[in-house]
Structures are given as C-alpha cells and as structure tokens.
TORTIMAR-841355 format. One record per residue: z, y, x of N, C-alpha, C in turn; residue in one letter. Coordinates in steps of 0.02 Angstrom, whole numbers. Example, Ala and Ser with C-alpha at 12.3 -4.5 7.8 and 13.67 -1.06 7.14 Angstrom:
TORTIMAR-841355
390/-284/660/390/-225/615/390/-165/660/A
354/-112/642/357/-53/684/394/2/645/S
end
This chain:
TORTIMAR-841355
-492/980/139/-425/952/148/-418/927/220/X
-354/939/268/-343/920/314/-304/844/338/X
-336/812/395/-302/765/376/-223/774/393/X
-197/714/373/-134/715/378/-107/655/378/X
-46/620/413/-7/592/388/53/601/337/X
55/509/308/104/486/259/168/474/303/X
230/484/263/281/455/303/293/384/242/X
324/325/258/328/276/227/425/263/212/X
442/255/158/530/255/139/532/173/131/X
549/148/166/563/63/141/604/66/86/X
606/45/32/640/6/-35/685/-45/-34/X
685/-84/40/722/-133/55/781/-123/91/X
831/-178/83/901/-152/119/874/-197/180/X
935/-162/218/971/-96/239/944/-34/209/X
936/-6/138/893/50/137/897/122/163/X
840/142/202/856/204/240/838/275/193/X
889/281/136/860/333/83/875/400/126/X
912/408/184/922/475/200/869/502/250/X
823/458/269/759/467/297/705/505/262/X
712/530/191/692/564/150/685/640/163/X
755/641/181/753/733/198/713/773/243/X
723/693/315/680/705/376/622/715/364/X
598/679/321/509/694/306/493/747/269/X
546/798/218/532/839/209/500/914/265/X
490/897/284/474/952/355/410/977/372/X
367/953/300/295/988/318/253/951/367/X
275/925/400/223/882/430/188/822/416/X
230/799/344/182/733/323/164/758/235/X
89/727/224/61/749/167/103/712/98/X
147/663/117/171/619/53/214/582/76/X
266/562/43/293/496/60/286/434/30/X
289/358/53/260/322/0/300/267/22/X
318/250/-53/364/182/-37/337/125/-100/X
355/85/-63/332/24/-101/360/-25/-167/X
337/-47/-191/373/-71/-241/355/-166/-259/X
407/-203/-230/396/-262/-233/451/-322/-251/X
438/-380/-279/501/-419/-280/492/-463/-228/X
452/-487/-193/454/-508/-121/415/-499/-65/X
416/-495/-13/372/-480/51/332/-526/51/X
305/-513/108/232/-561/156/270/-591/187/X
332/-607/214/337/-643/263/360/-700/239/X
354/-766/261/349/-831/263/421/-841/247/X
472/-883/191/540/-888/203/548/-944/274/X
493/-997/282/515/-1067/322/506/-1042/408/X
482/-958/418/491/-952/464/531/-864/475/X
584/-860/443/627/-796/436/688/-830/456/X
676/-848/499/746/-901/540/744/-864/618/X
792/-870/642/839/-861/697/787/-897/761/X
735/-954/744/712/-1000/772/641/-984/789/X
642/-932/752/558/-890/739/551/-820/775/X
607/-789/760/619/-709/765/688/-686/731/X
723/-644/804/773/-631/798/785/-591/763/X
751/-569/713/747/-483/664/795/-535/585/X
792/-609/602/826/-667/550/915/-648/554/X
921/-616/608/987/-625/642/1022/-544/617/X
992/-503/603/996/-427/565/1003/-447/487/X
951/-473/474/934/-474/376/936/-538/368/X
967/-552/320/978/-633/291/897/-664/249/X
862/-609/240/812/-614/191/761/-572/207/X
711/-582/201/629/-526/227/618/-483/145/X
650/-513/95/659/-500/39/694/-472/-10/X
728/-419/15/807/-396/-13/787/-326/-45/X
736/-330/-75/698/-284/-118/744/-235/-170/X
730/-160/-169/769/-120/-231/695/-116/-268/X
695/-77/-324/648/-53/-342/614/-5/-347/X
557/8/-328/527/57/-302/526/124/-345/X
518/102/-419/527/176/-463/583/232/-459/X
655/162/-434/714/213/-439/743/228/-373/X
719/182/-336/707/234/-251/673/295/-266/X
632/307/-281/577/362/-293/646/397/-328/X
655/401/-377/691/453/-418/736/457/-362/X
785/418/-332/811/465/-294/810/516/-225/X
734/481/-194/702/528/-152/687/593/-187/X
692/596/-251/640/645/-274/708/698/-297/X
765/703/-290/834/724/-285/865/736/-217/X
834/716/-155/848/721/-91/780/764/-53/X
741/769/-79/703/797/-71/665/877/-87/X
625/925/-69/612/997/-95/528/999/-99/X
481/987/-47/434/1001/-47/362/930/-37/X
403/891/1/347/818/1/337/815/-76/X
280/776/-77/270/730/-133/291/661/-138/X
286/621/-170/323/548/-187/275/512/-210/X
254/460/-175/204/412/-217/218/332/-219/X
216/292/-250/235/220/-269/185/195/-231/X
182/143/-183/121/150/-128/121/48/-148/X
136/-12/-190/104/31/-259/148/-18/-315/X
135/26/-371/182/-5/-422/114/-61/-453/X
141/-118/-484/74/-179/-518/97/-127/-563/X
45/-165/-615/29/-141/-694/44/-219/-725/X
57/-262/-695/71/-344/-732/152/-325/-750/X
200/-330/-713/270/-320/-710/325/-254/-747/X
272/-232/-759/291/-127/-795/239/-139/-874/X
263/-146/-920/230/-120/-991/200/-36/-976/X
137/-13/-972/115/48/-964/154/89/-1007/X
194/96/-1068/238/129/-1089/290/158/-1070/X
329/116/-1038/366/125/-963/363/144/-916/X
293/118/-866/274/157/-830/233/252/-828/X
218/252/-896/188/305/-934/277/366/-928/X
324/329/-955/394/365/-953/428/378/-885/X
433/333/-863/464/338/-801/425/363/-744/X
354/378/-742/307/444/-687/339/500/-711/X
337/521/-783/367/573/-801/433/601/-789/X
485/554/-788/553/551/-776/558/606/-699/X
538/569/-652/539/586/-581/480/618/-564/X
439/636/-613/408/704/-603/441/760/-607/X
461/768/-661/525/817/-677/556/816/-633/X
623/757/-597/656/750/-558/647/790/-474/X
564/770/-490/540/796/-415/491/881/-416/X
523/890/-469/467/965/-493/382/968/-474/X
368/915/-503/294/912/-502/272/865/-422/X
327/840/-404/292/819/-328/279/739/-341/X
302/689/-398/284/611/-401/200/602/-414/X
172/539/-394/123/522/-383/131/462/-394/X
78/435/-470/106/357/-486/46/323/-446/X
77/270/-406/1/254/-364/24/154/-399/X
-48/150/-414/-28/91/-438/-92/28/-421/X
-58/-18/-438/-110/-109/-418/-119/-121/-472/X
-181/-195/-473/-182/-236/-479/-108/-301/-517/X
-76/-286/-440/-25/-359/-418/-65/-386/-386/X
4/-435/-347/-10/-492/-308/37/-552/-336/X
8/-613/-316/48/-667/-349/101/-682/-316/X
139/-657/-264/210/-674/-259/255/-616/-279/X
252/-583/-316/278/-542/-354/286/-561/-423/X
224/-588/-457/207/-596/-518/222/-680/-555/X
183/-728/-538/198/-779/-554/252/-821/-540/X
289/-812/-486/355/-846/-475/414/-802/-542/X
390/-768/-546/441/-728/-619/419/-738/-688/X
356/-768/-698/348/-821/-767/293/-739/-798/X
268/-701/-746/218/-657/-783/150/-672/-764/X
113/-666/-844/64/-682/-828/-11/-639/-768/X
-14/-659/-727/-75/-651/-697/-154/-666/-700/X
-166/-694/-752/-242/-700/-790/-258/-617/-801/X
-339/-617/-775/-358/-564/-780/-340/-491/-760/X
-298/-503/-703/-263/-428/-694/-302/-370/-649/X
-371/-363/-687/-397/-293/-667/-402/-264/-711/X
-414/-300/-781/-431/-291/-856/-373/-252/-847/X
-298/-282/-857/-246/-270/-891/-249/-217/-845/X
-244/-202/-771/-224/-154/-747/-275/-79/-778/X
-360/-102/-806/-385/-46/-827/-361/-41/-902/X
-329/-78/-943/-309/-54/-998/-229/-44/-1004/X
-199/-41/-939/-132/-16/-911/-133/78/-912/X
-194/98/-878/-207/153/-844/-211/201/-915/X
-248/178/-974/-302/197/-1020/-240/218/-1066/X
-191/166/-1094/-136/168/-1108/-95/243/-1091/X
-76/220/-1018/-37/305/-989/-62/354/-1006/X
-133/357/-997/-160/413/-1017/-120/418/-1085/X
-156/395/-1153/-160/402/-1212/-93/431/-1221/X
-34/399/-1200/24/452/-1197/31/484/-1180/X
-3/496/-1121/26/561/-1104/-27/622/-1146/X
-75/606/-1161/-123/651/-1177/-116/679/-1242/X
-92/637/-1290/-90/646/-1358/-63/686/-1389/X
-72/700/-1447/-10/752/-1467/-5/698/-1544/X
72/672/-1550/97/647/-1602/68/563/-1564/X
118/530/-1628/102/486/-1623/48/421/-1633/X
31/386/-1575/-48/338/-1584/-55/286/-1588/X
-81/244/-1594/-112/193/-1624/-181/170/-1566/X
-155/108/-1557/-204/72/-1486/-208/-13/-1506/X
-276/-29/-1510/-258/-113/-1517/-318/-148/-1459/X
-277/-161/-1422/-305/-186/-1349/-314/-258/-1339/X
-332/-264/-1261/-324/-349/-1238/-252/-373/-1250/X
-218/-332/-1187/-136/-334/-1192/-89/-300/-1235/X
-133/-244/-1234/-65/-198/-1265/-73/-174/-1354/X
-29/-165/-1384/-30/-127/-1448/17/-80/-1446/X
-17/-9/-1457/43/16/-1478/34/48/-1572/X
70/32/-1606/84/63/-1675/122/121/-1683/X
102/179/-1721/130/263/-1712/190/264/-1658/X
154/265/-1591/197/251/-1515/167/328/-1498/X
245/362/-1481/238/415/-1449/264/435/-1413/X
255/482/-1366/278/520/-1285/278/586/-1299/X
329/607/-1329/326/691/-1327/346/725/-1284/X
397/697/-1200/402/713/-1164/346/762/-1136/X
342/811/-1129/291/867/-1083/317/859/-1021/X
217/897/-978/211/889/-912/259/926/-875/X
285/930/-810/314/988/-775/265/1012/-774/X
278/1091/-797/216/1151/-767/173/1131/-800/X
160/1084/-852/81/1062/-874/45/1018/-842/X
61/1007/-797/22/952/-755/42/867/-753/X
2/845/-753/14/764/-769/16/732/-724/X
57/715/-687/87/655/-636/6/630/-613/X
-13/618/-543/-81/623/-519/-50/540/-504/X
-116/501/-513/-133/429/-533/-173/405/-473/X
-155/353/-407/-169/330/-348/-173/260/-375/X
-237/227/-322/-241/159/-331/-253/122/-272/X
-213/59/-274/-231/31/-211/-265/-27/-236/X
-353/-41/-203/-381/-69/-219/-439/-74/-170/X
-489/-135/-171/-555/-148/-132/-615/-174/-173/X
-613/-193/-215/-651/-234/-264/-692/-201/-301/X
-761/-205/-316/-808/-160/-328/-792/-140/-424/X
-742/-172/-449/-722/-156/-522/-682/-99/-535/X
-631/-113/-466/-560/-93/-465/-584/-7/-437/X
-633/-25/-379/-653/71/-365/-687/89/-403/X
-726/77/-457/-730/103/-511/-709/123/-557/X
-670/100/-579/-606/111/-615/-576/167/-588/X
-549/170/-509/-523/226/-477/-572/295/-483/X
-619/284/-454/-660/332/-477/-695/360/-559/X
-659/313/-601/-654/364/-674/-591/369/-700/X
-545/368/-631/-490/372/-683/-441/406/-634/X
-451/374/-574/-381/432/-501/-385/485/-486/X
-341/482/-441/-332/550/-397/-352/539/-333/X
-317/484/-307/-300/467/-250/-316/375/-256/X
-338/347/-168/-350/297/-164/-317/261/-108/X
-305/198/-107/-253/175/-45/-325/110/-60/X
-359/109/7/-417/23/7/-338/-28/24/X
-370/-91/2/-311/-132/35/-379/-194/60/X
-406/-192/123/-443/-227/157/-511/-201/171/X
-476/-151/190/-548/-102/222/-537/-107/304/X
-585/-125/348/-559/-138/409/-614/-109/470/X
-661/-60/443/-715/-29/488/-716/32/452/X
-727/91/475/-752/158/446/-810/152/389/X
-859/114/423/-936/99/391/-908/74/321/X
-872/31/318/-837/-14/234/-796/55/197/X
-774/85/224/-704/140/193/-762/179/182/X
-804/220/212/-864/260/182/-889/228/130/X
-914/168/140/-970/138/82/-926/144/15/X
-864/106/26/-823/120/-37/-795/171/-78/X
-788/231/-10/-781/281/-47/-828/336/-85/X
-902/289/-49/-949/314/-81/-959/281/-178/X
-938/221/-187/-933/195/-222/-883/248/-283/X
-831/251/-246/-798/295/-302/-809/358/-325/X
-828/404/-295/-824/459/-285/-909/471/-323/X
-978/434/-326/-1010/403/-372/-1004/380/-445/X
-941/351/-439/-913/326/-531/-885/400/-555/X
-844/437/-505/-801/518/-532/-881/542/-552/X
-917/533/-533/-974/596/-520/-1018/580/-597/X
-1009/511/-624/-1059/480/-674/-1010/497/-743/X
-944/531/-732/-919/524/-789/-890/603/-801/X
-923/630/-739/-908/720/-743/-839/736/-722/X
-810/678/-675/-763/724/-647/-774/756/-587/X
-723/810/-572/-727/856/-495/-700/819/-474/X
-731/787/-435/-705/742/-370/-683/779/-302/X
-677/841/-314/-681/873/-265/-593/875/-241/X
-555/839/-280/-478/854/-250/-454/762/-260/X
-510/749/-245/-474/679/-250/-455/666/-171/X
-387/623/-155/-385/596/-102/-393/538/-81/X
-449/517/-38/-469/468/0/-386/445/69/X
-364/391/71/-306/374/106/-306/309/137/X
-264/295/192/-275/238/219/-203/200/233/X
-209/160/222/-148/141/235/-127/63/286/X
-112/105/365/-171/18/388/-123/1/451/X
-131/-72/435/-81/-114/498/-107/-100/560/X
-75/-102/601/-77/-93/682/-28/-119/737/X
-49/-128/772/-8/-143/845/-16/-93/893/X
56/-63/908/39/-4/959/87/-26/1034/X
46/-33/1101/78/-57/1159/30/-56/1204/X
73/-66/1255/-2/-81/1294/-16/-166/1328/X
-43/-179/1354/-77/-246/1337/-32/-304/1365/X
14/-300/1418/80/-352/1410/125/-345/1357/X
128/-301/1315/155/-301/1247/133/-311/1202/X
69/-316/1204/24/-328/1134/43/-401/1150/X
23/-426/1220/15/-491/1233/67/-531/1171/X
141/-506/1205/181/-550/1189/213/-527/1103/X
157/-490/1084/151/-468/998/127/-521/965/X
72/-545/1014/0/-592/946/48/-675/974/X
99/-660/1031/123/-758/1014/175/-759/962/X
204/-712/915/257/-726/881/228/-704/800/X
260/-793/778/230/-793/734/235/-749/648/X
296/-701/662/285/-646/620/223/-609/611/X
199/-588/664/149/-556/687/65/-590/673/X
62/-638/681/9/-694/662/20/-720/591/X
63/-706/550/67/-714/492/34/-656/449/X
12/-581/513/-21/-542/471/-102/-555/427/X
-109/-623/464/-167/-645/432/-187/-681/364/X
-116/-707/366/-101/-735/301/-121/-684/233/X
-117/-632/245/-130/-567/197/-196/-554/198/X
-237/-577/238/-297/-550/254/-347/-619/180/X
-413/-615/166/-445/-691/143/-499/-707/190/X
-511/-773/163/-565/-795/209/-613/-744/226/X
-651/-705/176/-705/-683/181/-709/-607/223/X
-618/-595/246/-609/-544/280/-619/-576/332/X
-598/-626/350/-596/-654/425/-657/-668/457/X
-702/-696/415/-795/-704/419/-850/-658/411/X
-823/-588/423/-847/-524/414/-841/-537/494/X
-793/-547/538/-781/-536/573/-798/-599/633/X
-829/-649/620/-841/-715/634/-780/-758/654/X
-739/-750/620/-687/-800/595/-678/-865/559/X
-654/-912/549/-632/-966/509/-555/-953/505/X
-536/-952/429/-474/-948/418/-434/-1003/423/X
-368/-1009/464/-346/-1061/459/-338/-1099/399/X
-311/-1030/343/-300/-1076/284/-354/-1096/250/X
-397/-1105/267/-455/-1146/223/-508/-1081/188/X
-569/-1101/177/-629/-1062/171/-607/-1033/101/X
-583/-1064/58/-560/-1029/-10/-509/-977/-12/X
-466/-961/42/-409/-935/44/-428/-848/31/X
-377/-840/-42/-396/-754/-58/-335/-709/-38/X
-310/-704/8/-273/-682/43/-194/-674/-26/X
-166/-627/-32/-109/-588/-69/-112/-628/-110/X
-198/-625/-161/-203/-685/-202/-182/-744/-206/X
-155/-778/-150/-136/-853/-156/-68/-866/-104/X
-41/-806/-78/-12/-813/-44/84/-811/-76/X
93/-881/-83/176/-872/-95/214/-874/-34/X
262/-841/-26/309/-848/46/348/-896/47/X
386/-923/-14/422/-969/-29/371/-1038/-22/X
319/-1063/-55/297/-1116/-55/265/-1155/39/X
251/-1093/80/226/-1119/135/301/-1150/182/X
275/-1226/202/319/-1247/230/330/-1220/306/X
372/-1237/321/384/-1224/412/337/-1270/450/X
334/-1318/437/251/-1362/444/195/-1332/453/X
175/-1325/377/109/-1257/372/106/-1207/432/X
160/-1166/415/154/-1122/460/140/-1132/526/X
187/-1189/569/159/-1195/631/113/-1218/631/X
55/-1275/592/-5/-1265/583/-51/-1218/589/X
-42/-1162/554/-68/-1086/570/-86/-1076/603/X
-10/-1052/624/-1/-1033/714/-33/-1036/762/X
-47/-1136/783/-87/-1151/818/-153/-1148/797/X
-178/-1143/743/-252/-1143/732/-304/-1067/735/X
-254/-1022/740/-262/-951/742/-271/-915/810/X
-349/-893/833/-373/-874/862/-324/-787/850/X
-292/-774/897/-269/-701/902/-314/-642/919/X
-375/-642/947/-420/-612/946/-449/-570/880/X
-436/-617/823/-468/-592/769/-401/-542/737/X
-337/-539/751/-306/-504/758/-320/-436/798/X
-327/-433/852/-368/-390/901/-441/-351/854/X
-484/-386/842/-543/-375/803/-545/-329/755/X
-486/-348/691/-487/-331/631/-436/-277/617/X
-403/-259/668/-347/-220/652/-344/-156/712/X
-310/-92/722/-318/-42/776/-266/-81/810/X
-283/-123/880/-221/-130/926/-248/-93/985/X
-165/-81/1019/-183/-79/1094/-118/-5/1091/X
-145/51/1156/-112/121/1173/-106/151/1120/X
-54/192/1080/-60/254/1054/-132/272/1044/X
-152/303/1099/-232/337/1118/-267/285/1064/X
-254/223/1096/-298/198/1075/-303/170/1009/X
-252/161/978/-260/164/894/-274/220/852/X
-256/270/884/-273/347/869/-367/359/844/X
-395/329/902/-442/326/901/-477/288/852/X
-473/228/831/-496/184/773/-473/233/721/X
-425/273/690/-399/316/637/-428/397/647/X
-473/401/698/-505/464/687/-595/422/645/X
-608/391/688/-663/326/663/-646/348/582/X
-591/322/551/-588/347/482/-584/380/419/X
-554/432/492/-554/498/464/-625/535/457/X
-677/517/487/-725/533/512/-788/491/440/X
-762/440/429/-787/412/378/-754/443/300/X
-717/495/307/-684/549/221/-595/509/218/X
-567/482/259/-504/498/248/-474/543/275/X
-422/568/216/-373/617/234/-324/630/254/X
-293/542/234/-224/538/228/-196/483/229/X
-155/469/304/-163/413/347/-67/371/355/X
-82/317/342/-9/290/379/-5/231/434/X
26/241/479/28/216/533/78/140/522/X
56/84/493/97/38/494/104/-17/557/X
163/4/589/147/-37/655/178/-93/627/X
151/-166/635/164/-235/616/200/-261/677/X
197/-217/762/236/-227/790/294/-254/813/X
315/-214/756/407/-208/750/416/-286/712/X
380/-313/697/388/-402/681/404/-428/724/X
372/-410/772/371/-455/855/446/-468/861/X
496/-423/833/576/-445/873/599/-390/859/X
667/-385/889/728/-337/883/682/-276/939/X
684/-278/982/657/-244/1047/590/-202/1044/X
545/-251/998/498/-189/992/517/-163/901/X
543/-172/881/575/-123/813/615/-82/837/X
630/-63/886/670/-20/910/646/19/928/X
598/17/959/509/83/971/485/88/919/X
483/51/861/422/67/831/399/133/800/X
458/177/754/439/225/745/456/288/800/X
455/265/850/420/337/922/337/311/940/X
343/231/924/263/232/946/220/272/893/X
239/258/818/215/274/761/195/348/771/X
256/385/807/250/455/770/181/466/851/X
194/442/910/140/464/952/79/456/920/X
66/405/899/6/405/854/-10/450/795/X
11/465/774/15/549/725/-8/593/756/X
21/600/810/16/645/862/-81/671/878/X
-64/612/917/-145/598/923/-194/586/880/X
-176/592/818/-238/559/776/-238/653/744/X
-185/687/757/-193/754/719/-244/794/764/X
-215/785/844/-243/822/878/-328/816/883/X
-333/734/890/-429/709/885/-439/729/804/X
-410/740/785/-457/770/684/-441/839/682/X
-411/871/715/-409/935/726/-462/1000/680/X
-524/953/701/-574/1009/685/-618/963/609/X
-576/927/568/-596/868/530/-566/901/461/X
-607/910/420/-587/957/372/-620/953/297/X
end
C-alpha cells in the first residue's frame, strides 16, 4: 500500500460540505471528519481578547453531527471513501451505530468507514452520559455491530451494557461487504482490541516513529494471534503540526490558542519528553479536559507556566520540508495514511488564511520523500 494522504471535512459551521467534491480527485486516500459535541478549545479564552478567529465564530463549538455530514458527503461524492475520524461508542447505542454505517454505506456505494473511540469527557459527561469504564463498553460496542451485522435472523446478547432480545438487522452489505471498522486509540487494551477487531487505526498520542512502530507492532501481533490477514489493515496518522518558518512559528507558540494544544496532550506525554505539565502531574489529557470549566485565570496560568519548546519537541514544527520530514520518519515506521493538521491556523485570522496551501505543500513533500515507500 502506498502512502497517501487524508483530506479532513470539518462538521462545524461555517460548514464547508462543498469541499467534498474537491477531494474527490484521487489524490487523497479518504476523507475524514469528525464527530463531536464540543472542541478543545478553552470557552474563557475564545474571546476577541485572545484571538481574533472569536471575531468570525461566536463559538469554537458550533458542532453538526458527524454521521449525517458523512451521509451527505457520501451523496456529493463518487470515488473517496468516508470515515468518522471518530465517532465514541458512549453517545451512539451500537444498534444505531451498527444501522446508520450501513445507511451511508449504501449511500456511498461501499466507500463509508466507521472509525470509532473510546470518548472523551467533554463530549460525554457534560450531557449526563455515563463514562465509567469506556474501553469495556467501547469493546462490547464493537462485538455488538458485529453480531448484527453478521447474523442471520434475529439475536439474543446479554452484556455489561448492552442487551439485545430477538434484535435484528436484516439490512444487507453493499456488494457483500461490511462497512470496514477504524479506531482511534493508544492504550495497550484499546490496540488490542483494534487488532482483533479493525481495519484501520488512527494512534491519538503517538509522537516519535519508534512509539507508532512499537504500537503497531502491538496490533498487528493481536490480528496475527486470532488468525486474521492483517495484511490490508491500515496503519494512519493523524497529527498536529505547525507549518512556517521560524518568525512565524515564533509568533505561533505566543498565542494562546496554540499553547492550549497541550492541554490535549497528559502529563505522562509531556515527561516522555522531559516536561512538567502545567496542569499538574495527574493531568490525563482529553480525559480531564472540560473547555467550559477552565477559567480565563487558569488559562493564563498555563500560558505562563508553559515552556513552548515542548511544543517544538513533541509535535512536526517548522518549513513544509521540514514537517514533511518528521511524516516520512512515520511513514518509514508502517504508516500509510497521513493527515496534515496544521494547529497553525489557531494562531489568528492571517495564518488561517495559509493554512490549507501550507497543508497541501506538505503533501507534496511527504509524497515525493515516500515515493519509493510501499
């Protein structure tokens, strides 16, 4: 498999659904859009006073939903594929989600791709769902889909979470084939799971080649112990960046959109790297992170306590060339299939206005250095 880039469809308004067609064009391996009820970014600093991107969108949060974006990419669209980059398994009853892959499989003649989480807790618990245990639920989320889709007639399941009583899916595959199953995950449970149960993998805190190998050695190990052909699974990356050159990076790491990318990160990412997290040695990044609860206080707390270097460290910054380069590093370690998220375009109005020409130079270059990467 060659590598390739993802093109990415935001879900959020202003939504750009006619950006769909453009990516039909063979040059990107998938499209992938996200599915969330709120962002990463901080509400006490999405002010006018922080960053002028406050002065465009009333909200960092103006979320559609990602399943029925998808269905209608998958109607605007002929030959990409479509993947949920990623739907939880806390917020979707697997019954549902089991129906609605199918829906816009059809819709998309075999091209949807249910790529699914965990969750994170600002999605989940501010809406009164429970989040106890959600790797369990997400592996008896997965086990579920299957069973419908696999079955013939109706079945009978008595689980942690779920029951189903003579529950059936007689909907059939397009063409026979069953909607291919992506996971975004890092956790030595969760790539296991992927590897007896995916297609496709999205790490979410993989930050060296050496870690994305080891892990994908991890999975691709669990496919191998349970007799699957691992041989068409896709290994994928999906990874923040800063693309500029170094008076632009400069004036990237002082605004604190941009330094809030750490907030996402946990302690123990930051101390891989010889870091101290501002937010405290316990801090599990996504895990504990509400946008609503951090004050404008906090945050400038942060701010100032946050060494930008480890920004620099942990993430591809710098030239085109030169993020190109950290993403051949990966490619080089078994990914195939790459998206260029420049965190950039946080910095302000001015560099969101480059961001996707810097994005696509980086494509550019990361095709031409993997060239012979196969």
């Amino acid at each position: 498999m060659k590598v390739q880039p993802a093109a990415f469809l935001r879900t959020t308004l202003p939504l750009g659904i006619d950006l769909a067609e453009q990516y039909d064009s063979g040059r990107y391996h998938s499209i992938w859009l996200p599915d969330h009820m709120v962002s990463f970014w901080p509400d006490s600093i999405w002010t006018p006073e922080f960053t002028d991107l406050a002065l465009s969108s009333p909200s960092p949060h103006r979320h559609l939903d990602g399943m029925a974006v998808s269905a209608a990419a998958a109607v605007l669209t002929k030959n990409v594929p479509l993947a949920t980059c990623v739907i939880d398994t806390v917020r979707r009853h697997p019954s549902l989600l089991a129906q609605s892959a199918l829906t816009i499989s059809h819709l998309s003649k075999g091209r949807f791709i249910l790529g699914l989480g965990s969750g994170e807790l600002e999605n989940t618990v501010p809406y009164g769902f429970d989040f106890e245990k959600p790797v369990s639920r997400f592996e008896e989320s997965i086990k579920v889909i299957k069973l419908l889709w696999h079955s013939d007639g109706p079945v009978d399941f008595e689980g942690q979470f779920y029951r189903l009583e003579h529950a059936r899916m007689d909907t059939e595959f397009y063409e026979g084939k069953a909607p291919p199953i992506w996971t975004g995950c890092v956790g030595p449970r969760m790539l296991g799971i992927t590897g007896r149960e995916a297609d496709g993998w999205w790490p979410a805190g993989v930050y060296t080649p050496e870690d994305y190998a080891a892990k994908l050695k991890v999975i691709l190990d669990h496919g191998d112990s349970v007799g699957r052909d691992m041989s068409h699974f896709v290994p994928a990356l999906n990874q923040i960046c800063l693309i500029g050159d170094e008076d632009e990076v400069a004036e990237m790491l002082q605004q604190p959109m941009v330094k809030s990318i750490i907030l996402m990160q946990t302690s123990k990412d930051l101390e891989q790297f010889g870091y101290k997290h501002p937010m405290g040695d316990s801090w599990r990044g996504i895990h504990d992170f509400d946008p609503v609860r951090l004050s404008r206080e906090k945050i400038i707390e942060f701010c100032d306590a946050l060494d930008t270097q480890a920004i620099r460290d942990i993430f591809p910054v710098g030239t085109a060339k030169e993020v190109a380069a950290k993403f051949k590093g990966f490619a080089e370690a078994g990914m195939r299939v790459f998206k260029v998220m420049d965190y950039g375009g946080m910095a302000g109005a001015k560099f969101a206005a480059r961001s996707a020409q810097k994005v696509r130079e980086v494509e550019d270059e990361v095709l031409r250095l993997c060239g012979d990467i196969a």
